[in-house]
Backbone as CSV, one residue per row, in Angstrom:
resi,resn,N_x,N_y,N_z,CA_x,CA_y,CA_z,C_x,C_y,C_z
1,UNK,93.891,125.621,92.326,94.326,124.477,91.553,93.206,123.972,90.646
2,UNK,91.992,123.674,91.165,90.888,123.468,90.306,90.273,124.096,89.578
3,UNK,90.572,125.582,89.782,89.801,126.712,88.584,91.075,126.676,87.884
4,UNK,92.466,126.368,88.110,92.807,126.841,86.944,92.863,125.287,85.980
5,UNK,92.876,124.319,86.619,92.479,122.962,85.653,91.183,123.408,85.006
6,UNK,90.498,123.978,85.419,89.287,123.464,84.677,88.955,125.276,83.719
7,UNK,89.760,126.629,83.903,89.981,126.679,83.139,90.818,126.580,81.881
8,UNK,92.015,125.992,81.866,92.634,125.566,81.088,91.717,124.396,79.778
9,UNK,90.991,124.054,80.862,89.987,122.623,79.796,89.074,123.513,79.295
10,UNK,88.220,123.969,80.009,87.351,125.076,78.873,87.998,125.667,77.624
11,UNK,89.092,126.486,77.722,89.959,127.214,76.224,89.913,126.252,75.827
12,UNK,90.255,124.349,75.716,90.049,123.467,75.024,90.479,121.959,75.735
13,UNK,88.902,121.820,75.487,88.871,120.011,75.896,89.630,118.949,75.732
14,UNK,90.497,119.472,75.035,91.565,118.225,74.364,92.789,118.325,75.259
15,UNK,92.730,117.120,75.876,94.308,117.021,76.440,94.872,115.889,76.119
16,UNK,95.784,115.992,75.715,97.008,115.357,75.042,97.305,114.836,75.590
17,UNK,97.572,113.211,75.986,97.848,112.194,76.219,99.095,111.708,75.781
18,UNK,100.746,111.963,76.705,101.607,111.869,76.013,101.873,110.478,76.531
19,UNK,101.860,108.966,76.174,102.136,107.926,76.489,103.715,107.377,75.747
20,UNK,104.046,108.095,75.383,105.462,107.883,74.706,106.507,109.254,74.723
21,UNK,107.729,109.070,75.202,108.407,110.421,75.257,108.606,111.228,73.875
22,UNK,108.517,110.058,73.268,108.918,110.787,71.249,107.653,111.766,71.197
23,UNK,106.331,111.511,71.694,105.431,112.458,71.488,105.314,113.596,71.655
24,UNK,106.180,113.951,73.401,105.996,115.023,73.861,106.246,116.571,72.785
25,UNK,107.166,116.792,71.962,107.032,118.454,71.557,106.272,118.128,70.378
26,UNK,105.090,117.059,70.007,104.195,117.211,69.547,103.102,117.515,70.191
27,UNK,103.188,117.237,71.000,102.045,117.713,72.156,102.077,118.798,72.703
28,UNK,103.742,119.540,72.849,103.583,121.124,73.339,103.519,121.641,71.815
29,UNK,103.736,121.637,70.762,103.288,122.251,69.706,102.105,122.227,69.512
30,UNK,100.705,121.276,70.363,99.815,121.608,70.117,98.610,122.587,70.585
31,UNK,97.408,122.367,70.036,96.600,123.724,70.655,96.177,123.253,72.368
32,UNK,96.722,121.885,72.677,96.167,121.614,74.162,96.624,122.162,75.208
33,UNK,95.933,122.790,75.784,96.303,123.116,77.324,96.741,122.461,78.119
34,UNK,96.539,121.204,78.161,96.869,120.544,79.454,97.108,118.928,78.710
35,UNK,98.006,118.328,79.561,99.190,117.461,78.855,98.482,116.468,79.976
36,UNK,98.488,115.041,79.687,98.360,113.864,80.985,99.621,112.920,80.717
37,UNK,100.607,113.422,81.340,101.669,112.596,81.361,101.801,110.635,81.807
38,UNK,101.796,110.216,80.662,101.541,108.752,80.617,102.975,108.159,80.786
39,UNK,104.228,108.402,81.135,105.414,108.014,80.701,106.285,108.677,81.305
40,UNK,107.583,107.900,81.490,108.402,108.959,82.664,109.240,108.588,83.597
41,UNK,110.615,108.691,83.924,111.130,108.015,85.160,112.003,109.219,85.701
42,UNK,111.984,108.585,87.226,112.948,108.814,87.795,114.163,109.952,87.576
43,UNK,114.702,109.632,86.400,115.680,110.715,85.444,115.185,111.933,84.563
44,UNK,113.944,111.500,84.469,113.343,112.868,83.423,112.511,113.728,84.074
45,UNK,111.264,112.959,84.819,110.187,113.435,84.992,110.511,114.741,85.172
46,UNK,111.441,115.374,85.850,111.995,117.020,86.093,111.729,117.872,85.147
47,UNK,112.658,117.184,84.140,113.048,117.906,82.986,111.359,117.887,82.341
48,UNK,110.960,116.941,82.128,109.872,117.104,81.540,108.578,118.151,81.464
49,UNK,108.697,118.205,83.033,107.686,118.950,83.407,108.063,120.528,83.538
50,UNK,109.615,120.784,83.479,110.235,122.266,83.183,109.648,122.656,81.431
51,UNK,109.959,121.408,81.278,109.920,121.630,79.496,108.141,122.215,79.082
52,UNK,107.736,121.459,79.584,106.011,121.550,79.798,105.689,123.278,80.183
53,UNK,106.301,123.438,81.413,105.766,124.713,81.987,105.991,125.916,80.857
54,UNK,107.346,125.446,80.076,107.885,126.630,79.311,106.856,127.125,78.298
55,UNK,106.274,125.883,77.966,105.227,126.442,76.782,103.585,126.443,77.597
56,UNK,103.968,127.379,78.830,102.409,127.589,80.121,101.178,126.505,79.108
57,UNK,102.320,125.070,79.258,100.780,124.243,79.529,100.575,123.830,80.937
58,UNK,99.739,123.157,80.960,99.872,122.445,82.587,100.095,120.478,82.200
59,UNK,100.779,120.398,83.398,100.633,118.560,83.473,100.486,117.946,84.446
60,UNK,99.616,117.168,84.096,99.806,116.499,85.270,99.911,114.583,85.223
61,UNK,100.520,114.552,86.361,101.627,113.198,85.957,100.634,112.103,86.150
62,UNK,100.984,110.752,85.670,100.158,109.523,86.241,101.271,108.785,87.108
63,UNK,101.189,108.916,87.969,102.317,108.548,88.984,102.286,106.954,89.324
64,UNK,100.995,106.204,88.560,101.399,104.857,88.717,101.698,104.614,87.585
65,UNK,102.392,104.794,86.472,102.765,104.757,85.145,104.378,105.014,84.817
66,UNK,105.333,105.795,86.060,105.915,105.932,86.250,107.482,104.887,86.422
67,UNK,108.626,104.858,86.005,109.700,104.189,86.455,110.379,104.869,87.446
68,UNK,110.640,103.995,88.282,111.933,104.495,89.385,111.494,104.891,90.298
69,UNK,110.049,105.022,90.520,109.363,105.634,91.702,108.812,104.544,92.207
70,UNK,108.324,104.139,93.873,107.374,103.281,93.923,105.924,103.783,94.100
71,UNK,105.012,102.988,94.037,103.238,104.016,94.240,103.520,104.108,95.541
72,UNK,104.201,105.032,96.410,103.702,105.235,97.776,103.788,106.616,97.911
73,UNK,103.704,106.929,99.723,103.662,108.061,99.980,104.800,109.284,99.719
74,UNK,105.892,108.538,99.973,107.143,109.124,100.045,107.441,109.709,98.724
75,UNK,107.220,108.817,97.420,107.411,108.782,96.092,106.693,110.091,96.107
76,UNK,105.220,110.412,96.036,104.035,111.097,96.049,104.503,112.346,96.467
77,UNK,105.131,112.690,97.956,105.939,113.757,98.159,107.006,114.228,97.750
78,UNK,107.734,113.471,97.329,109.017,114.102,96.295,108.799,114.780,95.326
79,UNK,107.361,113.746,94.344,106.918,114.710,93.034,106.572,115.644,93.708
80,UNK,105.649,116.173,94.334,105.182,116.873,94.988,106.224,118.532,95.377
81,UNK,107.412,118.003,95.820,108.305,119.232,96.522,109.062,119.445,95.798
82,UNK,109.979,118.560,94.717,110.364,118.523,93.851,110.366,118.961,92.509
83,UNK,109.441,118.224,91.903,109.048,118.250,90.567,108.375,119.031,90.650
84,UNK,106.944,119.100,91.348,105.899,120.148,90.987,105.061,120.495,89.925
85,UNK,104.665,119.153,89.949,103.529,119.024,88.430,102.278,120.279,88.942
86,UNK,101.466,120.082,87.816,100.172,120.923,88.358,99.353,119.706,89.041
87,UNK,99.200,118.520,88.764,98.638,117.618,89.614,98.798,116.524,89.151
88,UNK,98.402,115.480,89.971,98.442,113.772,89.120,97.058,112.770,89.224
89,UNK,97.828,112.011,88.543,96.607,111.313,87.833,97.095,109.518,88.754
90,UNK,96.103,109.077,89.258,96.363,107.875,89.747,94.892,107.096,89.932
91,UNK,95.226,105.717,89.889,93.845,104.755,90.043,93.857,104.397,91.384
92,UNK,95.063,104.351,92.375,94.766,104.443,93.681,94.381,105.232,94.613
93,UNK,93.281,104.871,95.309,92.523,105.809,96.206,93.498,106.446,97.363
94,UNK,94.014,105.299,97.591,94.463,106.121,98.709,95.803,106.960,98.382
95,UNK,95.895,107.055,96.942,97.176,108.174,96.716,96.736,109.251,96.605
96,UNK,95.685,109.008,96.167,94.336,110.834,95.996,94.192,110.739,97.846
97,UNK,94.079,110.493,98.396,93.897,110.749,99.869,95.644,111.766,100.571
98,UNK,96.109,110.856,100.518,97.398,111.602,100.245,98.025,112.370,99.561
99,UNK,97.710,112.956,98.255,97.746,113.793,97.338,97.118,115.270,97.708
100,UNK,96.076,114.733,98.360,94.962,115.868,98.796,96.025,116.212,100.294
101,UNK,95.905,115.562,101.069,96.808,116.251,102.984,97.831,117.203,101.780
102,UNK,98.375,117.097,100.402,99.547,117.543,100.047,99.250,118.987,99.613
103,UNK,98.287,119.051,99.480,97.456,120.315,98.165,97.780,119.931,97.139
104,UNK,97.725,118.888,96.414,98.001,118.723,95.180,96.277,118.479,94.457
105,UNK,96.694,118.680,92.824,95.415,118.690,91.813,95.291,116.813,92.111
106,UNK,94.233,116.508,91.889,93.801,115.020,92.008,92.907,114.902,91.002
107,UNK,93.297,113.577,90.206,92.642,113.063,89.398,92.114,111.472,89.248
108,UNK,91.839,111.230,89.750,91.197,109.608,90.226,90.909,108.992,88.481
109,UNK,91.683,108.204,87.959,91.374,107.160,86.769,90.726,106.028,87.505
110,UNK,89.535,105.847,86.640,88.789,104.383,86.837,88.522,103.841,85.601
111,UNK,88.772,102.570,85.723,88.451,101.563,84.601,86.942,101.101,84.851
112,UNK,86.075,101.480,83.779,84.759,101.052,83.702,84.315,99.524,83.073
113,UNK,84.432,98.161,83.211,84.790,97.153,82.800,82.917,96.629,82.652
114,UNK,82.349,96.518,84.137,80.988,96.591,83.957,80.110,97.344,85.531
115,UNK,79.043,96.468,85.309,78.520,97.091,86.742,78.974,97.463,87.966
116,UNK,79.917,96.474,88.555,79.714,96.354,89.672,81.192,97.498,89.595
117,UNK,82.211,97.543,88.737,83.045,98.994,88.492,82.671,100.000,88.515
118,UNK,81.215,100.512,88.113,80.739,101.388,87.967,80.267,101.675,89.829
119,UNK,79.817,100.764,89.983,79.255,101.359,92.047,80.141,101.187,92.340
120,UNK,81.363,100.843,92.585,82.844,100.810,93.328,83.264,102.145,92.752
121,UNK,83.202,102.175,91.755,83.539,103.569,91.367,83.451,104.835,91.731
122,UNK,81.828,104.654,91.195,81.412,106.202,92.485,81.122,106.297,94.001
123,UNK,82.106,104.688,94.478,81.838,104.663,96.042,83.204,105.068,95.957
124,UNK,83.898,104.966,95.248,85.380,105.498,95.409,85.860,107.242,95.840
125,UNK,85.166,107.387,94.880,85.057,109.067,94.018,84.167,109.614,95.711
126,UNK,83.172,109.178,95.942,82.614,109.956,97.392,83.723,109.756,98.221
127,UNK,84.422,108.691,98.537,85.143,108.161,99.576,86.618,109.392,99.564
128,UNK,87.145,109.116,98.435,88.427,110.008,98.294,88.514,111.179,98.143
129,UNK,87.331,111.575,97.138,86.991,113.339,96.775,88.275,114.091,96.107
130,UNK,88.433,113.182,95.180,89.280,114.057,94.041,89.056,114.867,94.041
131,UNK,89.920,115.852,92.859,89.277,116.981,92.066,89.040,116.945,90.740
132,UNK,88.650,115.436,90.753,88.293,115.615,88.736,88.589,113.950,88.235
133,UNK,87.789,113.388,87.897,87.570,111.782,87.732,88.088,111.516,86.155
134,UNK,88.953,110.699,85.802,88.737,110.403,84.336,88.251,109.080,84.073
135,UNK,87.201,108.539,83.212,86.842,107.788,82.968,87.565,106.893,81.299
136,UNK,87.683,105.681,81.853,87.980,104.739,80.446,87.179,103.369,80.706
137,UNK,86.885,102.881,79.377,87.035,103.780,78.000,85.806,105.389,78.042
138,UNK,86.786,106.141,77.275,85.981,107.298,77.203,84.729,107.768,76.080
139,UNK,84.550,106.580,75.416,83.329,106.783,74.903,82.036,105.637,75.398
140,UNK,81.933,105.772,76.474,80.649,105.594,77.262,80.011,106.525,77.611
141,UNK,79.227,107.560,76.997,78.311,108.478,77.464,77.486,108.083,78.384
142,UNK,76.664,107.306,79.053,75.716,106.904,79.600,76.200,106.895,81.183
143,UNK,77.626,106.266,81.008,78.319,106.452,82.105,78.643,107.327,82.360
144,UNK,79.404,108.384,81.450,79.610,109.796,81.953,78.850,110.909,82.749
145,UNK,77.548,110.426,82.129,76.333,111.235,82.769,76.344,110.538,84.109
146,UNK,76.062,109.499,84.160,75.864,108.733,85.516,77.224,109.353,86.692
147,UNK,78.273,109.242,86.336,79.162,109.432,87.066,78.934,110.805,87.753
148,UNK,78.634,111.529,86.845,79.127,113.357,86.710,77.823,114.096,87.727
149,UNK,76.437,112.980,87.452,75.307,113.311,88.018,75.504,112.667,89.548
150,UNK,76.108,111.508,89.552,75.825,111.138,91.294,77.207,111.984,91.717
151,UNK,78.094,112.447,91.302,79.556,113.163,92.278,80.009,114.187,92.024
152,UNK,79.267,114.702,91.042,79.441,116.261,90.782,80.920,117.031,90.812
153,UNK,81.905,115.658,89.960,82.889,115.996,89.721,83.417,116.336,88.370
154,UNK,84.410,116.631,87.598,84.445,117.366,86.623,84.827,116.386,85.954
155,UNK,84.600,115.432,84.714,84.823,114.158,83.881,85.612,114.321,82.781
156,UNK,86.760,113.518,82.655,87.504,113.639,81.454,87.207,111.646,81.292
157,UNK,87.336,111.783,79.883,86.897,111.177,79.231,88.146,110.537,78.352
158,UNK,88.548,109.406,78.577,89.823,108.906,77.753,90.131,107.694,77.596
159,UNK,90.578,107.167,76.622,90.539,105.941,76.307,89.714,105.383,74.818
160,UNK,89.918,105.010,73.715,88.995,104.548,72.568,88.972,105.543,72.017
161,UNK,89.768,107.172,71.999,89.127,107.861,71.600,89.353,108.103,70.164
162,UNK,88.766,108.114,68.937,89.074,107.401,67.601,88.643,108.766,66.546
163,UNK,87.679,109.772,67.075,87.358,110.747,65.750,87.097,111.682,66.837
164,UNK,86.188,112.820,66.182,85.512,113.851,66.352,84.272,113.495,66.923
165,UNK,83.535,112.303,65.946,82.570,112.059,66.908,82.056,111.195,68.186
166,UNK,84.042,110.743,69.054,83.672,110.334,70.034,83.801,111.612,70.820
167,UNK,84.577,112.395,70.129,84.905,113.704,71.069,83.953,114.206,71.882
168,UNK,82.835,114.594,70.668,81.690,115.803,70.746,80.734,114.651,71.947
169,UNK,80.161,113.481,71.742,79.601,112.677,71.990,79.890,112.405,73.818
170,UNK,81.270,112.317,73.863,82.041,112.250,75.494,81.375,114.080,75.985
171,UNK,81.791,114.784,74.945,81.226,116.123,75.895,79.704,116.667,76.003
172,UNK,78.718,115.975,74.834,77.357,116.862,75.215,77.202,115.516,76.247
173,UNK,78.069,114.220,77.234,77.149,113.429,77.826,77.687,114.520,79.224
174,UNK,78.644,115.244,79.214,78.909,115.675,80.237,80.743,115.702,80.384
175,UNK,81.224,115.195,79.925,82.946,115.682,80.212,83.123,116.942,79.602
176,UNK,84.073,117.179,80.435,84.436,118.360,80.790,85.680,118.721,79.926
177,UNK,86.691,117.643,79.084,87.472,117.409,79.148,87.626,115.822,78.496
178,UNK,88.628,115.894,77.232,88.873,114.462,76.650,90.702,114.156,76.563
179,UNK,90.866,113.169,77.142,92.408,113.006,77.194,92.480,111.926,76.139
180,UNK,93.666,112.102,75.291,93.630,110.981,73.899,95.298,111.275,73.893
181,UNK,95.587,109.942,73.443,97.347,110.102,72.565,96.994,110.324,71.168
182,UNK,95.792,109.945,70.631,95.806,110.162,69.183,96.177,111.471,69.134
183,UNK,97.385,111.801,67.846,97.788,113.359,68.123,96.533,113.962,67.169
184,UNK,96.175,113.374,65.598,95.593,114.146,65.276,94.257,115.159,66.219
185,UNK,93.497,114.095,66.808,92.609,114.858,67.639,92.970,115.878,68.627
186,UNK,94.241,116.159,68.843,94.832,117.103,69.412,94.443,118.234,68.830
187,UNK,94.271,118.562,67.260,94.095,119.530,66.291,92.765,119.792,66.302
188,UNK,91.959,119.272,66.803,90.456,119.447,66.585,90.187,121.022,67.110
């Protein structure tokens, strides 16, 4: 699950951030590998993620972003047996705890606001042991390094993301990986 996330992000760092359904076959028309599903209920998420596989991208869902589901365990296993994303994306710890008993891909979102987010943060990230942290906003390099150096997890970078040169800037600090809805940067 994690070599193939992370090679999918190597062929290209850009993952497409679909936060609106009108976006999506702009986003499988694009050069991104891997999709972060921002949007979604109950009635689609299926379809969505069939639609996704057809054009071998990967997705993976934000399951607290979701309608019709609640954030719990039960919800978590349905996507799971059901749907069958390649993995999800959540800010609760203990859904990456449960995500993981599942074999599922884990992606822990944290909001970087100031300090004391930042040590809750990477007390989080030891505590739960994702497989791959995204940080917002994603043009804080300083943090990226910090994060990537104390947990030696793989950093996507998302949120603010506005040109090319927050792109390049999020990846020589260390991400691995930049998630944006802006479509143009999809093209980069």
């Amino acid at each position: 699950m994690k070599d193939k996330f992370l090679e999918k992000v190597y062929l290209n760092p850009i993952i497409a951030a679909v936060n609106d359904i009108s976006m999506l076959d702009k986003a499988l028309k694009s050069p991104c590998e891997v999709i972060f599903l921002l949007t979604g209920s109950i009635f689609n998420l299926q379809d969505i993620v069939e639609k996704v596989r057809l054009k071998d991208k990967n997705v993976y869902i934000h399951i607290d972003l979701l309608d019709g589901f609640s954030r719990d365990v039960t919800a978590l296993r349905y996507i799971c047996e059901n749907v069958k994303p390649d993995g999800i994306i959540t800010t609760k710890s203990n859904l990456i705890k449960h995500a993981k008993e599942l074999n599922m891909f884990t992606i822990q979102r944290l909001f970087m606001l100031d300090s004391l987010s930042l040590q809750s943060g990477v007390k989080s990230i030891r505590v739960t042991r994702p497989d791959a942290v995204e940080i917002l906003p994603g043009i804080m390099g300083k943090v990226i390094k910090f994060i990537h150096e104390e947990t030696k997890k793989p950093i996507i970078a998302g949120g603010l993301i506005e040109d090319k040169e927050d792109v390049i800037s999020s990846l020589k600090s260390g991400a691995v990986g930049i998630s944006t809805s802006n479509a143009e940067i999809w093209y980069m």
